[in-house]
MMTF fields as JSON, N, C-alpha, C and O atoms, coordinates in Angstrom:
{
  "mmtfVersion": "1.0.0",
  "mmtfProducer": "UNKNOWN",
  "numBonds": 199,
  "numAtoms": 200,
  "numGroups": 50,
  "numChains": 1,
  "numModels": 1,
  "chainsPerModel": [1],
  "groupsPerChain": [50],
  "chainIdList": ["A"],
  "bondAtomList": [4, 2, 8, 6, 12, 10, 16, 14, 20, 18, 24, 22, 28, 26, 32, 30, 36, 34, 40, 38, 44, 42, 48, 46, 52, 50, 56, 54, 60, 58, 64, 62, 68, 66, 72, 70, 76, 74, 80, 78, 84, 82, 88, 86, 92, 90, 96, 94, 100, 98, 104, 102, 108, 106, 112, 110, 116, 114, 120, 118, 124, 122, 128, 126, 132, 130, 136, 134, 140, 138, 144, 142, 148, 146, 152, 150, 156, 154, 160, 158, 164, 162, 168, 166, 172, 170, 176, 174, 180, 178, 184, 182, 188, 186, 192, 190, 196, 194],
  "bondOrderList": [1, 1, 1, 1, 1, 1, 1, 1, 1, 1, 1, 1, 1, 1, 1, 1, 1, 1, 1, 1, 1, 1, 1, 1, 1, 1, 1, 1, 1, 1, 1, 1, 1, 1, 1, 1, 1, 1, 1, 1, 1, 1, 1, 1, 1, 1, 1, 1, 1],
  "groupList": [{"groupName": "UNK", "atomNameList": ["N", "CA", "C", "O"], "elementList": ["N", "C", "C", "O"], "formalChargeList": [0, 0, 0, 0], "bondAtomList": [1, 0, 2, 1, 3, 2], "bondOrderList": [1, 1, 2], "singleLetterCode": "X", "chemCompType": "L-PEPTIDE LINKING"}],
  "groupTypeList": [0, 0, 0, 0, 0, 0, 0, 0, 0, 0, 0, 0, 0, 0, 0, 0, 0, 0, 0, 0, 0, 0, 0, 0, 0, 0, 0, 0, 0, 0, 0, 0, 0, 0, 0, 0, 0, 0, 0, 0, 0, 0, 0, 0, 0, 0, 0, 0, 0, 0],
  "groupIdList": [1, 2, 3, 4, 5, 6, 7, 8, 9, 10, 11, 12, 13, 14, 15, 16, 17, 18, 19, 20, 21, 22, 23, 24, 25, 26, 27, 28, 29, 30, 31, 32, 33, 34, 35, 36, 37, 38, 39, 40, 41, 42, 43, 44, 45, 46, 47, 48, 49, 50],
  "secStructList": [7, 7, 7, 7, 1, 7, 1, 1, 4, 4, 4, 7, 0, 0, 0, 0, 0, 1, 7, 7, 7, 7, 7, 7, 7, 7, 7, 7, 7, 7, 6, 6, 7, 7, 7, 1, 7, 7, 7, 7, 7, 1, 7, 7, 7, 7, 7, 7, 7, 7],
  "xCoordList": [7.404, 6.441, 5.7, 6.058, 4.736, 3.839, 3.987, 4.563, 3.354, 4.027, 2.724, 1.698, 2.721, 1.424, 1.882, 3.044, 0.29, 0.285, 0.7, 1.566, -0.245, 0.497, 1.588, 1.94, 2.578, 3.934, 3.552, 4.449, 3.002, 2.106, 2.051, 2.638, 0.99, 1.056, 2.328, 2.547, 2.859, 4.013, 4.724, 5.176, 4.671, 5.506, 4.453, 4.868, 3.233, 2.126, 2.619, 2.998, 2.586, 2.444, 2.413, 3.292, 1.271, 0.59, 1.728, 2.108, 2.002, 2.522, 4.185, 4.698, 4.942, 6.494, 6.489, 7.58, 5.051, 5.866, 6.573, 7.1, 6.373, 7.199, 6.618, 5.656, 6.758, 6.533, 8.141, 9.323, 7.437, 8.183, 8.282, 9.093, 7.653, 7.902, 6.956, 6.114, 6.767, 5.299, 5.693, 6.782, 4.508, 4.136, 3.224, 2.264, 3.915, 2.722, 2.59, 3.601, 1.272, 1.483, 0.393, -0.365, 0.228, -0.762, -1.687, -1.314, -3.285, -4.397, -5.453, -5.642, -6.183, -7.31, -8.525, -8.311, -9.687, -10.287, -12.101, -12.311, -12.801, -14.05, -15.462, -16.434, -15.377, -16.494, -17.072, -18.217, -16.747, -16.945, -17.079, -16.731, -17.529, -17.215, -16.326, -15.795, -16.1, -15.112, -15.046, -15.874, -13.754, -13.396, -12.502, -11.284, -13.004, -12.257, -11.097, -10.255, -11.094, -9.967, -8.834, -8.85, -7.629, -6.714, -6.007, -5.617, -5.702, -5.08, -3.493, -3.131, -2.586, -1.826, -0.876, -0.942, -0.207, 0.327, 2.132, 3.248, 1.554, 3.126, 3.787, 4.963, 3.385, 3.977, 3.612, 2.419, 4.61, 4.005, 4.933, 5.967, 4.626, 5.584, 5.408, 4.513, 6.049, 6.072, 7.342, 8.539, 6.385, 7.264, 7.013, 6.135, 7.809, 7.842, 7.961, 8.986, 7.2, 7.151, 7.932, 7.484, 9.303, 9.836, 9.31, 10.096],
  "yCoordList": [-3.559, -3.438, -2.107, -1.001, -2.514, -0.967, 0.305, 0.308, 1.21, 2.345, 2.577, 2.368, 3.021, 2.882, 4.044, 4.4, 4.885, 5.936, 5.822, 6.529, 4.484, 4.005, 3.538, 2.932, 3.612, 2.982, 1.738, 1.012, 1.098, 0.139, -1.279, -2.357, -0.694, -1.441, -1.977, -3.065, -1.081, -1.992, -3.444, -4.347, -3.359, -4.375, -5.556, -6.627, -5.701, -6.296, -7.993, -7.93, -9.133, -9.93, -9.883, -10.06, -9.626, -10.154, -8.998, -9.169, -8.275, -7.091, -7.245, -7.014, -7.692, -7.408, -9.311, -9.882, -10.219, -11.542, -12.621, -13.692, -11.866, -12.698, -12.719, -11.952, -13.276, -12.781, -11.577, -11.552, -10.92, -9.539, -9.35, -8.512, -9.944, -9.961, -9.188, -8.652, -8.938, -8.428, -6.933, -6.481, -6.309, -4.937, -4.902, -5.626, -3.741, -3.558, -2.45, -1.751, -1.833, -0.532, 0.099, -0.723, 1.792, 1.881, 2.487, 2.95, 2.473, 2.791, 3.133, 2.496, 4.197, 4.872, 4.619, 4.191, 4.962, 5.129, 6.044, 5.907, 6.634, 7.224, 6.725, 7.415, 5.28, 4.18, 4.573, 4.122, 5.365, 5.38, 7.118, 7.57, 7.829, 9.138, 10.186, 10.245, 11.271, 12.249, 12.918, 13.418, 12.724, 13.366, 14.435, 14.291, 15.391, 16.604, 16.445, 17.331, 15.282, 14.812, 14.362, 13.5, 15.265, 14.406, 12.997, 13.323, 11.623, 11.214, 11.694, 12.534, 11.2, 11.144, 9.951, 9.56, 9.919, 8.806, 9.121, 9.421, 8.85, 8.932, 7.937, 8.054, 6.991, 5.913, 4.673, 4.424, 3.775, 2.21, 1.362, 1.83, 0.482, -0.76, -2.401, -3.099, -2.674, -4.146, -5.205, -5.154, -6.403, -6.987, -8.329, -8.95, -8.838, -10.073, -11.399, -11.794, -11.856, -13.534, -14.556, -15.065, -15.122, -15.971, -17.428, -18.345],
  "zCoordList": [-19.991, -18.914, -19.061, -19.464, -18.672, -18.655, -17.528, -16.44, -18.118, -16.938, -16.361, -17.007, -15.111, -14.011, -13.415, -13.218, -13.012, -12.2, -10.833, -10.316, -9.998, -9.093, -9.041, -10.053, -7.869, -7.976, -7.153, -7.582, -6.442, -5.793, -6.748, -6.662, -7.755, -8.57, -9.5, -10.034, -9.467, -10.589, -10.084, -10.788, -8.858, -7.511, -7.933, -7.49, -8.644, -8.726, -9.533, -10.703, -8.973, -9.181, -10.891, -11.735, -10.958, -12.656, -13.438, -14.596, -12.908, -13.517, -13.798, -14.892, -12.562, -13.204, -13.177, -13.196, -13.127, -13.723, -12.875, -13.174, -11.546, -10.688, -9.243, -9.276, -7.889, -6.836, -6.376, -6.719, -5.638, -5.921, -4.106, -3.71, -3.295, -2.213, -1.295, -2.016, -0.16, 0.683, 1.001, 1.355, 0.775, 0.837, 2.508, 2.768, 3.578, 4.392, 4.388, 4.452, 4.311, 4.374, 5.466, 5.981, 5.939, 6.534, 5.574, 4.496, 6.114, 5.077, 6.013, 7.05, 5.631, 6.267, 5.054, 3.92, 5.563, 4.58, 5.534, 6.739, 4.842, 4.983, 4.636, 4.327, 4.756, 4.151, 3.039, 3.003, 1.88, 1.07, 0.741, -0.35, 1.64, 1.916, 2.281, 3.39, 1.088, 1.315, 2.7, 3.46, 2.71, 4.643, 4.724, 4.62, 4.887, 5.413, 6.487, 6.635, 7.222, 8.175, 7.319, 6.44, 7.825, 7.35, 8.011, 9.133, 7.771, 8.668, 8.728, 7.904, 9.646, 10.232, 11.746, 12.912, 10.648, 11.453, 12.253, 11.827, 13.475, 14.773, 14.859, 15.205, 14.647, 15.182, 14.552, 14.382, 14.145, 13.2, 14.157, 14.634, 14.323, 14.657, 14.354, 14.832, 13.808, 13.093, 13.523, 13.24, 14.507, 14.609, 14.393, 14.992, 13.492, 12.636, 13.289, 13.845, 13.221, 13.408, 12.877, 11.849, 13.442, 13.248, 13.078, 12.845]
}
């Protein structure tokens, strides 16, 4: 297997060959523009659907 900068990717479908199971993660982004804000996150909560 190949070695990847991201660790994200390696979990990747096409990549280790298999389904590997679900990733959630949190993600910000600056619509395409560098942001002097950092985010920060307090609090996540995930609750799963039976």
């Amino acid at each position: 297997m190949a070695t990847y900068r991201n660790p994200v990717i390696s979990v990747a479908t096409e990549v280790a060959g298999r389904f590997t199971g679900v990733l959630i993660a949190m993600y910000t982004t600056g619509h395409g523009a560098r942001s002097a804000s950092p985010a920060h996150f307090d609090w996540f909560e995930y609750e799963g659907v039976e």
